[in-house]
C-alpha positions as CSV (number, residue, x, y, z in Angstrom):
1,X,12.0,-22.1,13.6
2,X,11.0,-23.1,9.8
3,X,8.4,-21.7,7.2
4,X,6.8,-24.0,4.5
5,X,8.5,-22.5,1.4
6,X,9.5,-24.2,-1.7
7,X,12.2,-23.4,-3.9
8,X,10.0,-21.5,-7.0
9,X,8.0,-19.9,-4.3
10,X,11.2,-18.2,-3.0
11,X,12.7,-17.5,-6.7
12,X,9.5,-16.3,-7.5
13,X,9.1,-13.5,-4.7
14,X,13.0,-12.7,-5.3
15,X,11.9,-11.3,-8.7
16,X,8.6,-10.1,-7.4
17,X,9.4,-6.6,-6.2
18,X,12.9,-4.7,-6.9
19,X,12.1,-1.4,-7.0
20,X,11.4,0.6,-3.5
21,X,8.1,1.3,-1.8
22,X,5.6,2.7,-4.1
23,X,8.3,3.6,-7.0
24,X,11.0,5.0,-4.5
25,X,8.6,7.5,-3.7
26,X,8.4,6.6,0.0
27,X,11.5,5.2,2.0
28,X,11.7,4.3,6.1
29,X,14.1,5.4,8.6
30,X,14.7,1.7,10.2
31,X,13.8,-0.8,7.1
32,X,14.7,-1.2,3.3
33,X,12.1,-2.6,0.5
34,X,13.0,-6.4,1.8
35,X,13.3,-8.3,5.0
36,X,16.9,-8.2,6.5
37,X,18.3,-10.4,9.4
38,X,16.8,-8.4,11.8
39,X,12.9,-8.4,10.2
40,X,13.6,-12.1,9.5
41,X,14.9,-13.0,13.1
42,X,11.7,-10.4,13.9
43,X,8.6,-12.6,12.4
44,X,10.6,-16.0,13.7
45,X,10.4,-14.5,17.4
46,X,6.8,-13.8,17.2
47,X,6.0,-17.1,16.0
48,X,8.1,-19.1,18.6
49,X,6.7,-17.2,21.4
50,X,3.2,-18.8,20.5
51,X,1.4,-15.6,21.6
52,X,1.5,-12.8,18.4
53,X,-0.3,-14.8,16.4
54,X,-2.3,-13.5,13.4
55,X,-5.5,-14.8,14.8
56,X,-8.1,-13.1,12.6
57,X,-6.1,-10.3,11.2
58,X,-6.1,-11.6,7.1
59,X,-4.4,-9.4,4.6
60,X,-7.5,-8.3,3.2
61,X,-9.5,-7.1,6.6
62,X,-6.8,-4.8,7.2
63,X,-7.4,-3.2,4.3
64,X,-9.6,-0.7,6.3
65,X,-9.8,2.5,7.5
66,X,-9.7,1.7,10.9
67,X,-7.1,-1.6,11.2
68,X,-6.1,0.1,14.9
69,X,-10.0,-1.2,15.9
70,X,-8.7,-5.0,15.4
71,X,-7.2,-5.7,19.4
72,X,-4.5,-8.0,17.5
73,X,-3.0,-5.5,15.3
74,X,-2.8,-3.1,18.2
75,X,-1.0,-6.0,20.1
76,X,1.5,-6.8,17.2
77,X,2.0,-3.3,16.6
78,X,3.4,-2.5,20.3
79,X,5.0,-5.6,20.3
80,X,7.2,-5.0,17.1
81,X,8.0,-1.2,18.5
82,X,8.8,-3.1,21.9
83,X,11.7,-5.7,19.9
84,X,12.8,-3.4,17.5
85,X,12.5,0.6,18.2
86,X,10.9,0.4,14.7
87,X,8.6,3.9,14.1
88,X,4.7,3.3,14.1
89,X,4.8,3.7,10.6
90,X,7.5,1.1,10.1
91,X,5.5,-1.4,12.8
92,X,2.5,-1.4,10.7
93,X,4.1,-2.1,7.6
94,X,5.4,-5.1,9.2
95,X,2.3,-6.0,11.0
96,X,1.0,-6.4,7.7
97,X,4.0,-8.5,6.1
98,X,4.2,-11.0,9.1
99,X,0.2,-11.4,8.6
100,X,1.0,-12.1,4.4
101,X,3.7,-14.6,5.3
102,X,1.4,-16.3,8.2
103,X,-1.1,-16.6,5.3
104,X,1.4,-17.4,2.1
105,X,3.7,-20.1,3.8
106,X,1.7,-21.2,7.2
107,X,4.3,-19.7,9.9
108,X,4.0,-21.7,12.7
109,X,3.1,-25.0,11.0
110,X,3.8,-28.3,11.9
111,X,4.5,-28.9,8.4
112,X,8.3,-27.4,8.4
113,X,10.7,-27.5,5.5
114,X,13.3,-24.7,5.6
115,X,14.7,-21.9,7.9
116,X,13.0,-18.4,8.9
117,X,16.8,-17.4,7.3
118,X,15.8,-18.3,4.1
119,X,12.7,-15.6,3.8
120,X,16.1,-13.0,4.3
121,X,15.8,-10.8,0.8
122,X,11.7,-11.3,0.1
123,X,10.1,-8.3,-0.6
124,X,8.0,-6.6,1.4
125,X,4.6,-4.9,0.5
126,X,3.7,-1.4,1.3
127,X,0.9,-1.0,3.8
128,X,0.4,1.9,5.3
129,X,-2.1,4.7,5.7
130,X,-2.7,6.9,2.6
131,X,-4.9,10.6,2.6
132,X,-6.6,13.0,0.6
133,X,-8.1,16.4,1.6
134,X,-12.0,16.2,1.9
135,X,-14.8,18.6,2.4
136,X,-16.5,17.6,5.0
137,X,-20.5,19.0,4.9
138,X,-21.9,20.1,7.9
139,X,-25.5,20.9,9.2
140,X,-26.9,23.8,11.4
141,X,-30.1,23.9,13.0
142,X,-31.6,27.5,13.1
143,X,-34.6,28.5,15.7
144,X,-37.0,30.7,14.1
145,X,-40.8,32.1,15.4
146,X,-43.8,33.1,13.7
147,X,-47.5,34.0,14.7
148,X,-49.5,31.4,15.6
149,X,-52.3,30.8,18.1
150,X,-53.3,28.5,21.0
151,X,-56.5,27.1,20.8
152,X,-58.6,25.1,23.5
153,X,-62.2,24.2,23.8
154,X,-63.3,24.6,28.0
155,X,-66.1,26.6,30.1
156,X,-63.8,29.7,31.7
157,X,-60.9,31.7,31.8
158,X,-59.0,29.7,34.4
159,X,-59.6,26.8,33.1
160,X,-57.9,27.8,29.5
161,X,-55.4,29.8,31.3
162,X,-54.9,26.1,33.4
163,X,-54.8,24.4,29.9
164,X,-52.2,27.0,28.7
165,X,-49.6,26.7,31.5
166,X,-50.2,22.6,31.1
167,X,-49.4,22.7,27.4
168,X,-52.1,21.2,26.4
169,X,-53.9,23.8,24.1
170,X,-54.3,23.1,20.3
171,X,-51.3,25.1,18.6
172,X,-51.8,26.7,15.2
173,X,-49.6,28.9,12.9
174,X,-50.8,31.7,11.5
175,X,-48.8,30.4,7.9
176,X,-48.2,33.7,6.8
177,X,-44.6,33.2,5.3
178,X,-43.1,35.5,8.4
179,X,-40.2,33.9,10.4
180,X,-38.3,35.4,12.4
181,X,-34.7,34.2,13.1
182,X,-31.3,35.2,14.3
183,X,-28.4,33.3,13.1
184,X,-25.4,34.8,15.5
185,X,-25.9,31.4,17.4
186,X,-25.9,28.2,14.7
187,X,-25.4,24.9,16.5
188,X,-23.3,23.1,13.4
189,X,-22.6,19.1,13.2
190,X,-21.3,16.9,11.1
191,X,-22.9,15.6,8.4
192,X,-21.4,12.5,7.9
193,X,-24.0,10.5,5.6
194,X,-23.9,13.6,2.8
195,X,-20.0,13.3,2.9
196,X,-19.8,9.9,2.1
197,X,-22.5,10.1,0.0
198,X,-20.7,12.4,-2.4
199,X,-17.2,11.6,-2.2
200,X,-17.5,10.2,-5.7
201,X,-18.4,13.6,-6.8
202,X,-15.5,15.3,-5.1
203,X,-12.1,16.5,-6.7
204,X,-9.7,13.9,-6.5
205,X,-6.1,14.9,-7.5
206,X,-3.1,11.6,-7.7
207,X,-0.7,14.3,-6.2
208,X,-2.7,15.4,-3.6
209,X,-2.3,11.9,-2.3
210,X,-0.5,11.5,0.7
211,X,1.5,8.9,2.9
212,X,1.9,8.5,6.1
213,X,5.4,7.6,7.4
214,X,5.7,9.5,10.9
């Protein structure tokens, strides 16, 4: 199997990236800062089997929240655990990668010049899922009562009594300013529009960041 990659684009991405992930701040178990043998022989399998491929996964769609919604990363994720015991962390890093190098030098083209041994030593770019704390706002809905009345315009007793029980009498409060209410029994939810609405205006502290990496 053979990538389309010229001779500065490989000199290029040589010098690209020689520190580790993220300033040696985050380090895998199973895989170094660059593709090896095994990530290179990796990608070239997936390619050659004719059914991982990127489809509509792009480098900049799966910088989401929610990649794990896309069926294709999912599939390419298992897949790369399934051929190399990598973590899940690990997978998705190289999820990503394979997707960059589909897009960079057309994997898979028809149009082949050199090896899949020759992308051995390119770096590869941190993906992964970062976090901060949040404060999420919830809302509680609290029943109250006041004094009202239940008015209905009719020619006898039983027939406003009738009215009554039927719901159909003419409510009206009293609008005194008296409500009572207990609160031992809040229902709370979510309040998702309010939390994104003011994350701008939330504390956001660099070292509170944090990266996954199982």
């Amino acid at each position: 199997m053979k990538i389309r990659l010229t001779e500065n684009q490989y000199k290029r991405l040589l010098k690209e990236d020689d520190s580790d992930f993220l300033d040696g701040n985050v380090n895998f178990r199973n895989i170094g800062n660059k593709i090896d043998r095994t990530i290179s022989k990796l990608f070239c399998n997936l390619v050659k089997s004719g059914k991982y491929s990127p489809n509509e996964l792009t480098t900049e769609n799966l910088k989401s929240g929610t990649p794990n919604q896309k069926p294709t990363f999912r599939r390419l994720t298992k897949r790369i655990i399934e051929l190399g015991g990598y973590t899940q962390s690990e997978a998705i890093l190289l999820v990503y990668n394979y997707v960059k190098l589909c897009e960079e030098f057309d994997l898979g083209s028809d149009n082949l010049i050199i090896g899949c041994d020759k992308i051995i030593g390119l770096p590869l770019e941190f993906y992964g899922k970062f976090s901060h704390y949040v404060n999420v706002e919830y809302s509680a809905y609290v029943s109250g009562w006041s004094s009202g009345s239940g008015e209905f315009y009719t020619t006898s007793y039983n027939d406003f009594k009738d009215q009554w029980e039927n719901g159909d009498v003419e409510v009206t409060d009293n609008d005194d300013g008296n409500i009572d209410y207990e609160c031992y029994d809040l229902y709370w939810e979510p309040n998702w529009d309010a939390t994104y609405d003011n994350l701008p205006d939330q504390d956001f502290d660099e070292d509170e960041i944090h990266v996954d990496i199982d």
